[in-house]
C-alpha positions in Angstrom: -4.7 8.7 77.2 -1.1 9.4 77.9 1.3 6.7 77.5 4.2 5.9 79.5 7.9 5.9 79.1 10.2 4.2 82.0 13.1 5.6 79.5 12.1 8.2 79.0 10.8 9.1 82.5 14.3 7.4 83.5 16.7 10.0 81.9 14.8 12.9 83.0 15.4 11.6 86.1 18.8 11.2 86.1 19.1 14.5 85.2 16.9 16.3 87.7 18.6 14.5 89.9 22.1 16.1 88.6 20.2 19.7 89.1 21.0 20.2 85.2 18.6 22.5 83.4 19.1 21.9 79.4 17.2 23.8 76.6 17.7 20.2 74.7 19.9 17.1 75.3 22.7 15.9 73.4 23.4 12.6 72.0 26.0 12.3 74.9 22.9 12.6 77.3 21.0 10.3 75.6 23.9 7.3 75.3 22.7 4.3 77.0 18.8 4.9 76.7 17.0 2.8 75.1 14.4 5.6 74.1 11.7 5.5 70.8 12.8 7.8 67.7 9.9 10.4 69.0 11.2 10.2 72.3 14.8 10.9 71.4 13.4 13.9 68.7 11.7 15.3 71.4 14.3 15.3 73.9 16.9 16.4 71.1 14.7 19.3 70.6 13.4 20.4 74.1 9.6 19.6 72.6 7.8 19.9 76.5 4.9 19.4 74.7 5.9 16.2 72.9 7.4 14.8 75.6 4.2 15.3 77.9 1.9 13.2 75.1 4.8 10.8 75.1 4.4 10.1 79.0 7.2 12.2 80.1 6.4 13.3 84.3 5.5 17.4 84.1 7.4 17.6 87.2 10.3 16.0 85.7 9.7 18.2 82.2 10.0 21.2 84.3 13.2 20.6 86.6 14.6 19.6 83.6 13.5 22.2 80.8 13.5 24.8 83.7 15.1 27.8 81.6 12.1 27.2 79.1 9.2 28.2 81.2 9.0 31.4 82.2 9.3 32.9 86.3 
């Protein structure tokens, strides 16, 4: 069963929203969320996979992490 994150699920937003497409976030992306430590190590490292089991929306994982699937 996948879990899920309203941070987590929050920030990605926020960023989709921006049209940004990151290979990872920064702590300056992440100020303000109040996100797990496996959330934040996933986001910190671009870990699509992580941040799926975590709860993370695929469509949000992949507006976001855009440049790491391929066309």
């Amino acid at each position: 069963m996948i879990a899920t994150s309203y941070a987590l699920n929050k920030i990605l937003t926020a960023l989709a929203r921006q049209h940004l497409s990151k290979d990872r976030l920064t702590d300056d992306d992440l100020a303000g969320h109040d996100l797990s430590e496996a959330e934040r190590a996933a986001l910190e490292a671009g870990d699509i996979a992580a941040l799926y089991h975590l709860g993370a929306n695929p469509y949000l994982i992949r507006r976001v992490f855009r440049s790491r699937f391929p066309i």
